[in-house]
FIDREN-472966 format. One record per residue (C-alpha): residue number from 1; residue in three letters; y, z, x. Coordinates in steps of 0.2 Angstrom, whole numbers, plus 2048, in hexadecimal, padded with zeros to 3 digits. Example, Ala and Ser with C-alpha at 12.3 -4.5 7.8 and 13.67 -1.06 7.14 Angstrom:
BEGIN
     n   res    c2    c3    c1
     1   ALA   7EA   827   83E
     2   SER   7FB   824   844
This chain:
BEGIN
     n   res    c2    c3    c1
     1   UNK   836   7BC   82B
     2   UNK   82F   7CA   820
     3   UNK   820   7CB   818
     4   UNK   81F   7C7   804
     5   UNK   81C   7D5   7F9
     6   UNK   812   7CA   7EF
     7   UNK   808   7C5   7FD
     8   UNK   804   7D7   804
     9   UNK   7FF   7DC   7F2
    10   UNK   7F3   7CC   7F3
    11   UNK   7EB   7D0   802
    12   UNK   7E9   7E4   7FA
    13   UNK   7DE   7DC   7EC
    14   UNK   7D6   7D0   7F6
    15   UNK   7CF   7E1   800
    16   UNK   7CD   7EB   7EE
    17   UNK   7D9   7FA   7F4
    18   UNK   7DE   7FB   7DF
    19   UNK   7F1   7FE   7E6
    20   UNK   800   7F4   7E8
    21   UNK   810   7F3   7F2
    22   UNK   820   7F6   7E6
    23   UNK   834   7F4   7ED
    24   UNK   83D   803   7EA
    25   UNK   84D   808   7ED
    26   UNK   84E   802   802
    27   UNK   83C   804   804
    28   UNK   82B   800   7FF
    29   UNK   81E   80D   7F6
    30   UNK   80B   80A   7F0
    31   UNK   809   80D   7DD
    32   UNK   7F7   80F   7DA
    33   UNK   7EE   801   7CB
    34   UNK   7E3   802   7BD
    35   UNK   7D2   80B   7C4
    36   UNK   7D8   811   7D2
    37   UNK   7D6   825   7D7
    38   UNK   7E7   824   7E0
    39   UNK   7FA   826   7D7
    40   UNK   806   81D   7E2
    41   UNK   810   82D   7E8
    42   UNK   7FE   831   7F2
    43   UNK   7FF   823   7FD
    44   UNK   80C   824   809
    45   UNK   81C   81A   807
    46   UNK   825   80B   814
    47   UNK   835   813   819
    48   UNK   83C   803   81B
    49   UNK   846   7F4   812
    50   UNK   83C   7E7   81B
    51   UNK   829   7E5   81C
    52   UNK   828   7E0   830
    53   UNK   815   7E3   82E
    54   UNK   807   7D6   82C
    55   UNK   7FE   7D7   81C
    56   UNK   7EF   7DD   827
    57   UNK   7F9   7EB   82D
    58   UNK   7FE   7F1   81C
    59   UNK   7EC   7EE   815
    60   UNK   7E6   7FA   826
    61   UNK   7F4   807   821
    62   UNK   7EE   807   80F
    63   UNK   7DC   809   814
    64   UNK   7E2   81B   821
    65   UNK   7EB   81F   813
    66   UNK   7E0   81F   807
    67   UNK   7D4   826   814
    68   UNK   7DD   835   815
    69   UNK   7DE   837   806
    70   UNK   7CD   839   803
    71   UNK   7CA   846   812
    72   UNK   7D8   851   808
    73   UNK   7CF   850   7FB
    74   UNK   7BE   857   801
């Protein structure tokens, strides 16, 4: 079964990332919230129509993510 979009973007607020998880057209993409340092096309998307990963997996890709981020921009 896949995971919920809903339930990924409740596991994303419940570690204070300030992004969510948004259906596109056949995959998923991050779109940054209100006091967050991040717009959504930063954050890499989920080429994929389907979220096979655990919420802890996506929380763990966000965190990277946003890791990288940050090193880019130093």
């Amino acid at each position: 079964m896949a995971t919920q979009p809903a339930k990924v973007n409740r596991a994303l607020a419940k570690a204070d990332l300030k992004v969510e998880i948004v259906k596109g057209y056949g995959y998923y993409y991050f779109a940054g919230l209100p006091g967050s340092p991040y717009i959504g096309d930063e954050i890499r998307s989920l080429y994929q129509c389907h979220l096979h990963q655990t919420n802890t997996e996506i929380v763990q890709y966000v965190r990277d993510e946003l890791a990288r981020l940050t090193a880019e921009r130093a």
